[in-house]
N, C-alpha and C positions, 0 to 999 in steps of 0.2 A: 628486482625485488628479491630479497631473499628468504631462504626459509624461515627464517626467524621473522623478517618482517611479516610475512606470510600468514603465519602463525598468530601472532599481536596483532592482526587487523583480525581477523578470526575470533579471535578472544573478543575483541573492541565488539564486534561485531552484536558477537555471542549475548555478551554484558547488555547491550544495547536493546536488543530485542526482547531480552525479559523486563528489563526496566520499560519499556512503551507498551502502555494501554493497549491500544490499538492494532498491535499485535497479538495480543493476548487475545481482543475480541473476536480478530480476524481468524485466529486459532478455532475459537470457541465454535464461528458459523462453520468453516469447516468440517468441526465434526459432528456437526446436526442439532448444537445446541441453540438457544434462542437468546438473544443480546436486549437487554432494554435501550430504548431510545435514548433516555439522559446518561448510559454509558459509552453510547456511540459520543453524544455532546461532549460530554469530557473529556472524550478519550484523544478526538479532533483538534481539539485546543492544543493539544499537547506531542502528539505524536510529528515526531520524527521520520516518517517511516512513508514516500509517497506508494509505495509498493503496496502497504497494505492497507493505505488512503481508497485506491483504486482497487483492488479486489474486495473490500468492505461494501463500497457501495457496488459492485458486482455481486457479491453473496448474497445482499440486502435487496434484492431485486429491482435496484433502482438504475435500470441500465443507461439510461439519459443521461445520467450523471457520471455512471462509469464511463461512459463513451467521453461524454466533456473531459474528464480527469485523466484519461489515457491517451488525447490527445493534446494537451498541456503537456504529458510528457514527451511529445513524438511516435504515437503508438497509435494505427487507425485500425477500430473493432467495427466489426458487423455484427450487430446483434441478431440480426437476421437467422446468423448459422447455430443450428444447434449445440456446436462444438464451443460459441465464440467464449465462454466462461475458460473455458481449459486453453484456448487457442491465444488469449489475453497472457495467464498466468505465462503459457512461454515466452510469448512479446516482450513481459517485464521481467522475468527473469534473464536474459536478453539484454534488456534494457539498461537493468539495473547492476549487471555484474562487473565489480571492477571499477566502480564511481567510487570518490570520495565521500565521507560524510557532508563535508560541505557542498559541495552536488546536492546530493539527496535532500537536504536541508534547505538546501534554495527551492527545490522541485517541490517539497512539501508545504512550501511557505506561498509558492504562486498557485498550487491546486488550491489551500485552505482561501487565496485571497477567493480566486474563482469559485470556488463552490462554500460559502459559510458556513450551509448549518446542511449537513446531508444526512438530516433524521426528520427534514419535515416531509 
């Protein structure tokens, strides 16, 4: 791959994440703000993005489901450990570096089959 290509997935990349909901929300819990319910719903439907599928419902304190979700992707959490929120984000950062969109896209399409509605 070269720099240029490099560079244009970068960009792709870049583009991608502002345009996904769901990244935005996952932004938002992040930095201490609070997400309504029917924005997680919409944002589910639509997002791209299983990275921030499974730290959303890890932010959202719904760790049964983060666990479900991170194990669809190949990634096994203890919730157990104090650390496991921070210890996840490395897993999928990990996980997720260097996949295809269409990767990612198949991975976000088999957690949404698995888990529907992750605001109830």
């Amino acid at each position: 791959m070269s720099r240029h290509d490099r560079q244009d997935r970068a960009e792709d990349t870049a583009q991608r994440e502002v345009d996904d909901p769901l990244v935005q929300l996952e932004r938002r819990l992040r930095d201490g703000q609070s997400v309504d319910v029917q924005d997680v719903r919409r944002a589910w439907r639509t997002s791209r993005y299983p990275r921030a599928m499974v730290q959303v419902l890890a932010q959202r304190r719904r760790s049964d489901l983060a666990v479900r979700a991170a194990s669809i992707v190949g990634i096994d959490v203890d919730p157990s450990s104090p650390t496991w929120r921070e210890d996840l984000e490395a897993h999928l950062f990990e996980r997720f570096f260097g996949l295809t969109f269409r990767e990612t896209d198949a991975l976000a399409e088999e957690i949404r089959r698995a888990i529907p509605d992750p605001s109830v």
